[in-house]
N, C-alpha and C positions, 0 to 999 in steps of 0.2 A: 425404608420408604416412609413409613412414619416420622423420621427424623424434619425430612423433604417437606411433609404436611407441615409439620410444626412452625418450620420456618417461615413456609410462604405464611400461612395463616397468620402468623405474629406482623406480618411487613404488610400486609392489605390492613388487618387491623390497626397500627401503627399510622399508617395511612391515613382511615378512616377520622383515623383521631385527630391527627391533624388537619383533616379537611373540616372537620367539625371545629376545631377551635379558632381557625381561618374565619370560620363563616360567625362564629360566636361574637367575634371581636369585630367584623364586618359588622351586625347587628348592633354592636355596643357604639360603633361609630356613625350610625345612622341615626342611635336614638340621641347622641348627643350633637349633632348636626341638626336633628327636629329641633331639639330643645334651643340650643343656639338661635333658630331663624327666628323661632317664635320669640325668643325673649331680647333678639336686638330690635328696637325702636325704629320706627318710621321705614319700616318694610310694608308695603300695599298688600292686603289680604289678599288681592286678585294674585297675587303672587305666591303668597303661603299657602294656599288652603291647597293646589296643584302641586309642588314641590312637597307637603307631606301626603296628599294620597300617593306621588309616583314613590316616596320612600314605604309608605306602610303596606303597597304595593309588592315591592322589593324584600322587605322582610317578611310576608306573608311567604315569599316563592322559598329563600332561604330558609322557614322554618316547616315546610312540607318537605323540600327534597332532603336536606341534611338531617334533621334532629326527627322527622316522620318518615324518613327511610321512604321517602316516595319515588327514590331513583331507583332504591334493587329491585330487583326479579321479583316475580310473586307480586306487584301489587300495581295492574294495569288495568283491572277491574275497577277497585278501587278507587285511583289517578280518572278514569274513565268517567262515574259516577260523581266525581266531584268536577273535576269540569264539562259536565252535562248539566249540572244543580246551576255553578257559578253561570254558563252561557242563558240558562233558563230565566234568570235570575236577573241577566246583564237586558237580558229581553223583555221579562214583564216591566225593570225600569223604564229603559226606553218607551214601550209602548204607553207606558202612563204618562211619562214626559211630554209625550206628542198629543196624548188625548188633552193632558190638561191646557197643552199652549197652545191647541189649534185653533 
């Protein structure tokens, strides 16, 4: 029976590992797609400055669920209280945004 344990345990782990270096190399190819936009010439800022918050976006999500274990069990509390901070957060912006352009 222990044998059984061993093995699944070794193939989820195995897994894991490779979802992580998936997501690692994802990450590596985000930041040199930043780095590219910004450093080819005569691209409109109205342009950069939204294509790198959608990427540091993107690798914000990749470095909570993969490498912060924010997908297993056990941390919905957790997941919970940080998207309650960031929605809190997305709202006192806004509300400032709107007071100051009104």
């Amino acid at each position: 029976m222990t044998n059984q344990t061993d093995s699944f345990k070794k193939q989820q782990n195995k897994e894991e590992m490779k979802r992580m270096v998936i997501s690692f190399a994802l990450m590596i190819l985000l930041t040199v797609i930043a780095f590219a936009v910004v450093a080819a010439g005569g691209i409109p800022s109205m342009f950069i400055v939204p294509v790198l918050l959608i990427m540091a976006a993107i690798q914000v999500a990749f470095q909570l669920y993969y490498f912060m274990h924010m997908k297993d069990k056990g941390h919905g509390m957790p997941a919970t209280l940080m998207y309650g901070g960031i929605w809190a957060a997305l709202l006192t912006l806004g509300g400032l945004l709107i007071i100051s352009w009104w």
